[in-house]
C-alpha atoms as one frame of an Amber mdcrd trajectory, in Angstrom:
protein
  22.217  -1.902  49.780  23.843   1.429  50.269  26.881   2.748  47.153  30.471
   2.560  48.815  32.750   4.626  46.996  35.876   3.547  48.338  37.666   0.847
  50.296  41.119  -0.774  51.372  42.739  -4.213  51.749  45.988  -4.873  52.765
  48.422  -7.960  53.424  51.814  -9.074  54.527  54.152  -9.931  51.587  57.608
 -11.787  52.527  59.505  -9.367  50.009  61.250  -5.958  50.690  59.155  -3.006
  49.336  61.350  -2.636  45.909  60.589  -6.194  44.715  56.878  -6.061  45.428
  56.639  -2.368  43.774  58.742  -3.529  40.667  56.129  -6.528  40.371  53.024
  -4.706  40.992  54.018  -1.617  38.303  54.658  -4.623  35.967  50.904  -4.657
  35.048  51.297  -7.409  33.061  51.430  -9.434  36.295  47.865  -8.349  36.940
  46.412 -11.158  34.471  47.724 -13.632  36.880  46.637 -12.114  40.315  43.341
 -10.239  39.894  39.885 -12.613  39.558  38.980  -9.845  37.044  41.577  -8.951
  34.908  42.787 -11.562  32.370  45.845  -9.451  30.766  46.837  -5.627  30.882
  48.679  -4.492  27.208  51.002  -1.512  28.017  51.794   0.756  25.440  55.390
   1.670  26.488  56.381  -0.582  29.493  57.314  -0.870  31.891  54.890   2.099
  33.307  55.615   4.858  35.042  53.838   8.214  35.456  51.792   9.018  32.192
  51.998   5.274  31.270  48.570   4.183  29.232  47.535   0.646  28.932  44.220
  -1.504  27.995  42.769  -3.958  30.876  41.100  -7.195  29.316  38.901  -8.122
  32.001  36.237 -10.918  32.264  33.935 -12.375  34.865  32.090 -15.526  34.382
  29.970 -14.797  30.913  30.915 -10.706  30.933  33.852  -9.451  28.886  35.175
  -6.222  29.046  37.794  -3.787  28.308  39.337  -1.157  29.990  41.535   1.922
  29.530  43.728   3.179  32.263  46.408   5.352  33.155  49.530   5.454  35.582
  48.973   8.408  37.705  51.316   7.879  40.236  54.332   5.497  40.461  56.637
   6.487  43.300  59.079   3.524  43.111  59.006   1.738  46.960  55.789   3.213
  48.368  52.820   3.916  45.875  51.534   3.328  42.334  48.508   4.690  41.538
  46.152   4.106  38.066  42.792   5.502  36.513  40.313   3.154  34.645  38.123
   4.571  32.330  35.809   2.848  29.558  34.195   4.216  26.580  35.960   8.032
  27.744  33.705   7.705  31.113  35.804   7.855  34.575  35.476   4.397  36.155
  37.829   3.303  38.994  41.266   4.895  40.347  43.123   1.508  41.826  45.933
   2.161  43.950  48.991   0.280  45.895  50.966   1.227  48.546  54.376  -0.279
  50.071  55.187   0.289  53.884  58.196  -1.619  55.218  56.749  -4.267  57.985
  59.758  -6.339  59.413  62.013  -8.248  57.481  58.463  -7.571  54.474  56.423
  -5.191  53.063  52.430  -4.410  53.869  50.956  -4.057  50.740  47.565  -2.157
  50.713  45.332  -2.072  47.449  42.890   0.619  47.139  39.866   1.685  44.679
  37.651   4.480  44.672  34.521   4.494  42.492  34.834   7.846  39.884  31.165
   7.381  38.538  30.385  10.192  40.559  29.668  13.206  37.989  25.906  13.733
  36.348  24.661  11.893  33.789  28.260  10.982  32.266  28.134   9.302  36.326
  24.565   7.645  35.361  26.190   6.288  32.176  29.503   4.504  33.868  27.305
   3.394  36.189  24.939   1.645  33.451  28.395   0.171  31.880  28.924  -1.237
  34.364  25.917  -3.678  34.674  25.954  -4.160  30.883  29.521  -4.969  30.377
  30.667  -6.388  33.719  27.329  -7.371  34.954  27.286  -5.838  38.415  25.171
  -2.752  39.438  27.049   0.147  41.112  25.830  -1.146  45.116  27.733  -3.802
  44.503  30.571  -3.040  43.032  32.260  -2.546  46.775  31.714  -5.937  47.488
  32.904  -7.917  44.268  35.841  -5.348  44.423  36.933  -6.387  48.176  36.446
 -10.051  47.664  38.623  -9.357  44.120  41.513  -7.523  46.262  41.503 -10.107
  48.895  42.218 -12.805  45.987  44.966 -10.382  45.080  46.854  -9.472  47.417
  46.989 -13.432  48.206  48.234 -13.998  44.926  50.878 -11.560  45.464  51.790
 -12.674  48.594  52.313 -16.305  47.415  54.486 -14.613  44.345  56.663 -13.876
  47.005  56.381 -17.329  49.114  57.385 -18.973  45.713  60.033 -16.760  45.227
  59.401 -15.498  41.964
């Protein structure tokens, strides 16, 4: 199976671009959507720009925590975050908000940052001991992950919350 370094998923959300934004740069919220990600601490929320925050993050018998970073939070149309573990560059995880009718289409988006030497070799190595999936599959436990997501989200917004 060939690496993929990036992808995209997006979804329909019955919920103007400002209400989905203000949940999704809650990142305590993530606990409840992602498959992965049990809770998300935030140092000084809510986040913004700057913002640092620990992931707690399991998947069936693999535990794992995470260290990210806000590196973009344009209220309405993107926020934008860096995981890293152990110091090593992992994942930069991204949303954006585009007005669809009367909603918003919400797209999530990761790109793999275990690109770099042997600090790359490393993160990638990580990332089968702690979360227990090698780096040519990562893509696809990522998509499926989004998918369950962006659902979530997009029932948030069904139930009114």
């Amino acid at each position: 199976m060939e690496r993929q370094w990036s992808l995209e998923e997006s979804v329909k959300v019955d919920a103007p671009p400002s209400v989905v934004y203000g949940w999704v740069s809650d990142l305590r919220n993530m606990g409840r959507w992602s498959p992965e990600c049990r809770s998300v601490w935030v140092l000084r929320p809510p986040a913004r720009a700057g913002s640092r925050f620990v992931g707690f993050n399991r998947r069936g018998l693999f535990v794992w925590p995470t260290f990210g970073r806000v590196t973009r939070a344009r209220a309405d149309s993107e926020f934008v975050f860096d995981i890293s573990a152990l110091g090593l560059p992992i994942a930069r995880w991204g949303y954006r908000f585009e007005p669809e009718g009367s909603g918003t289409r919400v797209t999530e988006f990761w790109e793999d940052l275990r690109t770099e030497g042997y600090r790359g070799r490393i993160a990638v190595f990580l990332g089968v001991l702690f979360a227990g999936t090698d780096a040519a599959r990562r893509a696809e436990v990522n998509r499926a992950g989004m998918r369950t997501t962006l659902e979530r989200i997009a029932r948030t917004a069904t139930a009114g919350s």
